[in-house]
Each structure stands twice: as structure tokens, then as C-alpha cells.
N, CA, C and O atoms as a printed pandas DataFrame, in Angstrom:
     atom_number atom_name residue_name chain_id  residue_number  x_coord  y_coord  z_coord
0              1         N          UNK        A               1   -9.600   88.354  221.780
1              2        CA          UNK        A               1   -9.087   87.046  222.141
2              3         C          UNK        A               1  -10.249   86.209  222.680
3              4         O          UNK        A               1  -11.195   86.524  223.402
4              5         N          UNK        A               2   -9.904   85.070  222.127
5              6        CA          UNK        A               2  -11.537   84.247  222.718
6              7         C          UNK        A               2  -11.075   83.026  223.614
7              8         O          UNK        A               2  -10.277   82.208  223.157
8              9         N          UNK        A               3  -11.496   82.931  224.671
9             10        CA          UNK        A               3  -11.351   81.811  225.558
10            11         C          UNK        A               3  -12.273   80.638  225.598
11            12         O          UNK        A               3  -13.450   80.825  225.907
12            13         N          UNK        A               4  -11.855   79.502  225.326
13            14        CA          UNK        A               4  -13.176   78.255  225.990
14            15         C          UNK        A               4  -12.296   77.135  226.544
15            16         O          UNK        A               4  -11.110   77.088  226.217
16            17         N          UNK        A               5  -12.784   76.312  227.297
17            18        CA          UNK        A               5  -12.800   75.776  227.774
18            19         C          UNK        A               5  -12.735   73.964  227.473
19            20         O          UNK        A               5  -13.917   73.643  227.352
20            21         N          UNK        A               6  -12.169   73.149  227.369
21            22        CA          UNK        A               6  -11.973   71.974  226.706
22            23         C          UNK        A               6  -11.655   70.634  227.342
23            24         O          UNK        A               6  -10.714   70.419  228.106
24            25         N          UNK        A               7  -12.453   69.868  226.977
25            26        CA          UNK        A               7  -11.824   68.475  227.633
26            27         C          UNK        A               7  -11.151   67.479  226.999
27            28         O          UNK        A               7  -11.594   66.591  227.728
28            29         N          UNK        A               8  -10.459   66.903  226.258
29            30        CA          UNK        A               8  -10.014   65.872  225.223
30            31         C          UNK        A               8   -9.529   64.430  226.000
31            32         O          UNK        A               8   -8.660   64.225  226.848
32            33         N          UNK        A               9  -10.067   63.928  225.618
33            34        CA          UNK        A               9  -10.714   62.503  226.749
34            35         C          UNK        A               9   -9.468   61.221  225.742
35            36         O          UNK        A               9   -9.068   60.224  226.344
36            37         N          UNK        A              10   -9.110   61.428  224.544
37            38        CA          UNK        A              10   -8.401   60.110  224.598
38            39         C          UNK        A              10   -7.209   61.003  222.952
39            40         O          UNK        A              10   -7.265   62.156  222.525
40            41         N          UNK        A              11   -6.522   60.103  222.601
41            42        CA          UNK        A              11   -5.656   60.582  221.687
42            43         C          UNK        A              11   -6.382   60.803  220.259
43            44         O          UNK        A              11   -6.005   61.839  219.711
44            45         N          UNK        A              12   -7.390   60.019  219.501
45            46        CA          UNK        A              12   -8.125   60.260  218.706
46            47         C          UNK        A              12   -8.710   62.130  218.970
47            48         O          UNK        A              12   -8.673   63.120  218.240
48            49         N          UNK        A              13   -9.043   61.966  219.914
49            50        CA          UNK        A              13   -9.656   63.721  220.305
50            51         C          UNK        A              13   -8.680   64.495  220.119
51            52         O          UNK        A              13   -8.789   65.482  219.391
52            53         N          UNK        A              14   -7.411   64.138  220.828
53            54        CA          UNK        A              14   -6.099   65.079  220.496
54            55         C          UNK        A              14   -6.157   65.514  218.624
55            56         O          UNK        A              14   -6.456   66.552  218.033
56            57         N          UNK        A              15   -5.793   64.395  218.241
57            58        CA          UNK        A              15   -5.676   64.327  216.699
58            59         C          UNK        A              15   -6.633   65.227  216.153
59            60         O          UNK        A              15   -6.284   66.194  215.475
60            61         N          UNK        A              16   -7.938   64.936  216.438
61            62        CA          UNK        A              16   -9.000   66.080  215.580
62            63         C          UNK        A              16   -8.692   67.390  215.992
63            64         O          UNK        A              16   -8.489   68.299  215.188
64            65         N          UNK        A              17   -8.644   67.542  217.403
65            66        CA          UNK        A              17   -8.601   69.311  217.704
66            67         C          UNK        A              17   -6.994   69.804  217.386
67            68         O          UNK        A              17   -6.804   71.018  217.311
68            69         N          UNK        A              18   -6.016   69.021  217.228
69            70        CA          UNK        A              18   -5.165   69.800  216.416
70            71         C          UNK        A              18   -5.313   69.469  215.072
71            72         O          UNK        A              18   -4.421   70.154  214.570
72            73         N          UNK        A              19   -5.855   68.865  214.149
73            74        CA          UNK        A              19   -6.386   68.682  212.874
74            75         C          UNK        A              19   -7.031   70.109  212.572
75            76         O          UNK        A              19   -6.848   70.908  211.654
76            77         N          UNK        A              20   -7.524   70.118  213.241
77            78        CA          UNK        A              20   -8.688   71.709  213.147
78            79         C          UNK        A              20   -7.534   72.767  213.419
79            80         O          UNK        A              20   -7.118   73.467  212.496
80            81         N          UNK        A              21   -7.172   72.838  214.339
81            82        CA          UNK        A              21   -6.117   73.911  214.907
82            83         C          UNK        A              21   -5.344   74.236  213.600
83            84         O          UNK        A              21   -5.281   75.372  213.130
84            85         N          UNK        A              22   -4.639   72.906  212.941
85            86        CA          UNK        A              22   -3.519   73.487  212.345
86            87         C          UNK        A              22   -4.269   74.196  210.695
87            88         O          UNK        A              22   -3.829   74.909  209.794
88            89         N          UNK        A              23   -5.289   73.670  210.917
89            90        CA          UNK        A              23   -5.972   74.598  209.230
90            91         C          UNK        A              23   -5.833   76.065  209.294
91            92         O          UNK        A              23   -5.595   76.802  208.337
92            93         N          UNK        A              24   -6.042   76.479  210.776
93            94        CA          UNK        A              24   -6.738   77.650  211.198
94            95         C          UNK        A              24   -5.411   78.955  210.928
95            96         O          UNK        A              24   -4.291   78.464  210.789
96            97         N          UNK        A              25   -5.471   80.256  210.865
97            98        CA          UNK        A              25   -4.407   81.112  210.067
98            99         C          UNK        A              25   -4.085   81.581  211.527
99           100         O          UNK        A              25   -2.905   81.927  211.583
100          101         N          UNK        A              26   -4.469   81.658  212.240
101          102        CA          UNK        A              26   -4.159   82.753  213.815
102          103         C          UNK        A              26   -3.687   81.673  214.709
103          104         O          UNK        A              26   -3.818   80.470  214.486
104          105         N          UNK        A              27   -3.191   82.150  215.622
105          106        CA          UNK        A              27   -2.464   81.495  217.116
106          107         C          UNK        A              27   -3.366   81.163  217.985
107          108         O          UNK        A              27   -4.247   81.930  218.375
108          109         N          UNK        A              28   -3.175   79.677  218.454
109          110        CA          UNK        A              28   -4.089   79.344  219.193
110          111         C          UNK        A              28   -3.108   78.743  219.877
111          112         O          UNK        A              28   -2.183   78.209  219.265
112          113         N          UNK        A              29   -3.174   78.741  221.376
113          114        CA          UNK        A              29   -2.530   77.940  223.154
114          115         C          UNK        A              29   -3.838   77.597  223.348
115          116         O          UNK        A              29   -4.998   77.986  223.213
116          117         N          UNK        A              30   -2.872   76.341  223.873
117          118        CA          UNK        A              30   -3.694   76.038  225.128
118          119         C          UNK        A              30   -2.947   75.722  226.697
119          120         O          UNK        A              30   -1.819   75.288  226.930
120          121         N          UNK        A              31   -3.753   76.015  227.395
121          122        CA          UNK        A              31   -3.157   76.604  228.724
122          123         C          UNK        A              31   -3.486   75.575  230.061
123          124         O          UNK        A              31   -4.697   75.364  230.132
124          125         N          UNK        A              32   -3.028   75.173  230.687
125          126        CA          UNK        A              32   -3.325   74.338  231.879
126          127         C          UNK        A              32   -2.062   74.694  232.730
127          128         O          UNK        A              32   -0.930   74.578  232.259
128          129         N          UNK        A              33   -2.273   75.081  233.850
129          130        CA          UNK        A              33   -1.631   75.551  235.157
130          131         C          UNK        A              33   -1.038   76.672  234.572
131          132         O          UNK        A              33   -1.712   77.684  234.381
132          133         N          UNK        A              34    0.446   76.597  234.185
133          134        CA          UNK        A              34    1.289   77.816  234.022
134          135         C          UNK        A              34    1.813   77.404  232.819
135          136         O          UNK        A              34    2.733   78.034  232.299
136          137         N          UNK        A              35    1.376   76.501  232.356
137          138        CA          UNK        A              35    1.814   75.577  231.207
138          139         C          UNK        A              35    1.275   76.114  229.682
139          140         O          UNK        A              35    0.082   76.210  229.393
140          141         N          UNK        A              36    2.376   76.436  228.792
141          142        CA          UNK        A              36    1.244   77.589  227.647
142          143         C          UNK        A              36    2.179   76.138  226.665
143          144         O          UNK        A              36    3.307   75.659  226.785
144          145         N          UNK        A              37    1.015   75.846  225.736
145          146        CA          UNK        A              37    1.269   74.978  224.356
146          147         C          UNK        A              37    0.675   75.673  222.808
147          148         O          UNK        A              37   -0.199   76.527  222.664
148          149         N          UNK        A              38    1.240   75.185  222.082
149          150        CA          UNK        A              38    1.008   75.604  220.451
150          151         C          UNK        A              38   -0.201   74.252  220.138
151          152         O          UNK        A              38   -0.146   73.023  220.080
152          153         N          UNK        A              39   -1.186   75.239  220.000
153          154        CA          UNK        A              39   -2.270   74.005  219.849
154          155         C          UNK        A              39   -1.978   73.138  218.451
155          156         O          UNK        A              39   -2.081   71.916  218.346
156          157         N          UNK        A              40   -1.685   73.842  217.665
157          158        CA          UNK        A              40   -1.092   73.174  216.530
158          159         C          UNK        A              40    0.145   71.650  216.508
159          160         O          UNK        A              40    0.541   71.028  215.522
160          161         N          UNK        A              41    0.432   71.467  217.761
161          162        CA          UNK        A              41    1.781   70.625  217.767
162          163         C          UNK        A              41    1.198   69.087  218.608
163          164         O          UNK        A              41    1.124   69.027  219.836
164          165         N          UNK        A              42    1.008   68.495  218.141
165          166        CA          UNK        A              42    0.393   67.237  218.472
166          167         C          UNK        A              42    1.106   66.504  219.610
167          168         O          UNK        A              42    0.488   65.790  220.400
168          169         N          UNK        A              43    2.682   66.743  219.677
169          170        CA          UNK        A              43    3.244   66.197  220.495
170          171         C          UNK        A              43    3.238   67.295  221.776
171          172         O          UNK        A              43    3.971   67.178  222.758
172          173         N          UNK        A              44    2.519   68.100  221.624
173          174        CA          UNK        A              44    2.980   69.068  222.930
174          175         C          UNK        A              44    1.299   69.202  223.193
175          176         O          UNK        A              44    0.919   69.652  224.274
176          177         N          UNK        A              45    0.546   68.888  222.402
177          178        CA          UNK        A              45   -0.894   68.434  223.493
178          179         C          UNK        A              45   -0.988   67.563  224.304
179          180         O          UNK        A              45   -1.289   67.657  225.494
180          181         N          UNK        A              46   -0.609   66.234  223.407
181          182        CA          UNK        A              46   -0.071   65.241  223.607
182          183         C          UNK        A              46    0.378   65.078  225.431
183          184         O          UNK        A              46   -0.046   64.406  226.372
184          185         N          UNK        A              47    1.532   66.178  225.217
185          186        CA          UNK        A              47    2.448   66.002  226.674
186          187         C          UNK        A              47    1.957   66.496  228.020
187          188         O          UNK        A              47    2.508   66.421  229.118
188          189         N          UNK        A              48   -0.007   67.377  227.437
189          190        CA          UNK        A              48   -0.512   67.920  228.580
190          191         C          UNK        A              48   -1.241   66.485  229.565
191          192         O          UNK        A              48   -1.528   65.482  228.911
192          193         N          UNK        A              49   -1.375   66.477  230.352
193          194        CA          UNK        A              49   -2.499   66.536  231.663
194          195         C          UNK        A              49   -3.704   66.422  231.107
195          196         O          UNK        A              49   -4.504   67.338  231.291
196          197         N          UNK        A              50   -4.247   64.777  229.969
197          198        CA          UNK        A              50   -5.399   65.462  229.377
198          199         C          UNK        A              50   -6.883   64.988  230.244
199          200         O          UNK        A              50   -8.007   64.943  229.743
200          201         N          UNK        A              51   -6.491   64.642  231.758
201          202        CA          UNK        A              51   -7.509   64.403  232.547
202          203         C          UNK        A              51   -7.762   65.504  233.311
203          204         O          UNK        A              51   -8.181   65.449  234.467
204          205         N          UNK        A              52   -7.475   66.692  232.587
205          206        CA          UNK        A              52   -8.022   68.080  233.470
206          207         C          UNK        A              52   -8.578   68.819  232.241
207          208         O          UNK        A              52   -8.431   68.524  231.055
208          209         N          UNK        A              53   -9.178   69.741  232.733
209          210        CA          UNK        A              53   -9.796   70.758  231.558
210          211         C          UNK        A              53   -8.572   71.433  231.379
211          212         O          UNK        A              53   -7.723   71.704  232.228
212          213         N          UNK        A              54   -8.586   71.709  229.972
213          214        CA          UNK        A              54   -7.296   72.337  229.403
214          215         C          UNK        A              54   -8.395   74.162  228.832
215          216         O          UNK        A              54   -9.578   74.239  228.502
216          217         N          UNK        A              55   -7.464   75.165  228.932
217          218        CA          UNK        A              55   -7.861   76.166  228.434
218          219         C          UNK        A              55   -7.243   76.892  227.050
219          220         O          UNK        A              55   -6.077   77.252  226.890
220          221         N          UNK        A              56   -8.531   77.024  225.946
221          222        CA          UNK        A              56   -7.827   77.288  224.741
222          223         C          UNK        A              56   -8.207   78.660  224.595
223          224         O          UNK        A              56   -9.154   79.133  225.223
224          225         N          UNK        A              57   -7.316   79.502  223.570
225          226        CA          UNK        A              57   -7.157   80.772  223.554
226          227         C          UNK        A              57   -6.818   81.295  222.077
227          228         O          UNK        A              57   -5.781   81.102  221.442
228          229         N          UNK        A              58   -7.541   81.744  221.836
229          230        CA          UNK        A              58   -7.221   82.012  220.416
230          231         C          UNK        A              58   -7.670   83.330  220.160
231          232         O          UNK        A              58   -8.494   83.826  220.928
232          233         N          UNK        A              59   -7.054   84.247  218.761
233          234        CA          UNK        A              59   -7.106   85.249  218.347
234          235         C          UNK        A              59   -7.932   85.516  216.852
235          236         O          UNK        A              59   -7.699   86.622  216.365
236          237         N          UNK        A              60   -8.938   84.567  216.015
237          238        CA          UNK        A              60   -9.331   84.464  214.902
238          239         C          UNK        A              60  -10.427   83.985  215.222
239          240         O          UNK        A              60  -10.763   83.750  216.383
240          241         N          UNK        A              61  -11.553   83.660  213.561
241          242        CA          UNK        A              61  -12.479   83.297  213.797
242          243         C          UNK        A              61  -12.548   81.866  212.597
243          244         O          UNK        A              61  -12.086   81.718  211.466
244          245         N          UNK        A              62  -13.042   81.328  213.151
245          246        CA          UNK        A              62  -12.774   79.589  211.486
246          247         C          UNK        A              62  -14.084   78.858  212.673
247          248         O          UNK        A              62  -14.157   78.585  213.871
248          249         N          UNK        A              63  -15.023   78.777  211.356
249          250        CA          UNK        A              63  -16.390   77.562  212.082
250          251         C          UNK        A              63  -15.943   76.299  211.969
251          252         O          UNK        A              63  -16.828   75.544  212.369
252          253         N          UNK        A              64  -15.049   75.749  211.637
253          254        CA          UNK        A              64  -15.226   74.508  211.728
254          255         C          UNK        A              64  -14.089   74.616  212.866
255          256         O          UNK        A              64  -14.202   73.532  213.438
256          257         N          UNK        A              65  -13.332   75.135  213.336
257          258        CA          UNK        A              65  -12.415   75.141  214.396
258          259         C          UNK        A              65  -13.284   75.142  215.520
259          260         O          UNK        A              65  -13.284   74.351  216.463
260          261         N          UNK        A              66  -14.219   76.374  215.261
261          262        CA          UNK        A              66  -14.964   76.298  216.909
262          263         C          UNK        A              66  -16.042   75.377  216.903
263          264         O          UNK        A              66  -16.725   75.210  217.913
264          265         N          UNK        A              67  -16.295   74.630  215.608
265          266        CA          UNK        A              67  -17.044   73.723  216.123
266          267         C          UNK        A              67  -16.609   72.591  216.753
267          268         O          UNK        A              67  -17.273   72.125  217.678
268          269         N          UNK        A              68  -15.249   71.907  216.268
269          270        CA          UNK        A              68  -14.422   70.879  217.061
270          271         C          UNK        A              68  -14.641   71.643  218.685
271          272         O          UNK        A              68  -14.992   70.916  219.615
272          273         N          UNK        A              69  -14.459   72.800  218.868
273          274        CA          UNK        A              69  -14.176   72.983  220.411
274          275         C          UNK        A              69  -15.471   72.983  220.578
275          276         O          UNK        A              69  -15.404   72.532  221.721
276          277         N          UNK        A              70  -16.653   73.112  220.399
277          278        CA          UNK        A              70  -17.832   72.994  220.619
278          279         C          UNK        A              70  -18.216   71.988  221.074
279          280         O          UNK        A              70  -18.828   71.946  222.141
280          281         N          UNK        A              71  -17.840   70.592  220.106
281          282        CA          UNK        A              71  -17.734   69.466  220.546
282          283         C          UNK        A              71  -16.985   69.008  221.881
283          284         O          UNK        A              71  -17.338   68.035  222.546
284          285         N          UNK        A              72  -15.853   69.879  222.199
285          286        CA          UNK        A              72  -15.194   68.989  223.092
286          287         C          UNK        A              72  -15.015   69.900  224.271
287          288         O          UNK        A              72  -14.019   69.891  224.994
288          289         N          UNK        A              73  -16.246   70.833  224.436
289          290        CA          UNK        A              73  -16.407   71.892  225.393
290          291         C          UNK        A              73  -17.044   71.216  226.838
291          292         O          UNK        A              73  -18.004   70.453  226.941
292          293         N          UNK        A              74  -16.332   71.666  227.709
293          294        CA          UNK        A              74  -16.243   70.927  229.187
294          295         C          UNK        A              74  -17.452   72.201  229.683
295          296         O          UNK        A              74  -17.426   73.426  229.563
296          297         N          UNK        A              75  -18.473   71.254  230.279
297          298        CA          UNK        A              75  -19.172   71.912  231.242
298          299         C          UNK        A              75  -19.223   73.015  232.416
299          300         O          UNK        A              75  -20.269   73.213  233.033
């Protein structure tokens, strides 16, 4: 299982990292407080808290997936 770390700063950002998400064949959450989402579902990223670092979690491997999170990897 691979963990990183993510910031998505406006709704355009939403759109790409579930753009990427939903290509991808394995399960990916993302996680903030106690709060677990289907990274794949635009309206339920959407509904996170996106002025906090959100935590993503996934079980596969796809380069262009981890490169979107690469891009939008919080310090």
C-alpha cells in the first residue's frame, strides 16, 4: 500500500487528480481526519476540506497517476 501526501489548491486540480485516479485499475482513498473518500468520485473530493493536506492511499502502480500526485505533493 503506498501513501503520499497531497494538496489540491482549487477545482481544476480536483478534476486532474481524479482524471488520473479514475484511469487507474486499483483502489485509491483519500483520507483527511476520519473521513475515507473514493478518489475516483469527483463529487466526494469535491466535498473534502481542500485547504488541508488530504492523504492518498493506494494499492497499484500507473506513472502517470503518480505523477499527477507528484505534482500536487505537499511538502
Amino acid at each position: 500500500m503506498n501513501v503520499k501526501k497531497i494538496k489540491l489548491n482549487a477545482a481544476d486540480d480536483v478534476r486532474e487528480f481524479v482524471g488520473a485516479a479514475g484511469k487507474c485499475d486499483f483502489d485509491i482513498d483519500i483520507f483527511y481526519n476520519r473521513v475515507t473518500i473514493d478518489a475516483k468520485s469527483i463529487l466526494g473530493v469535491l466535498s473534502l476540506d481542500l485547504t488541508r493536506e488530504l492523504t492518498v492511499k493506494y494499492g497499484g502502480e500507473d506513472l502517470s497517476f503518480e505523477n499527477v500526485l507528484d505534482k500536487y505533493a505537499s511538502a
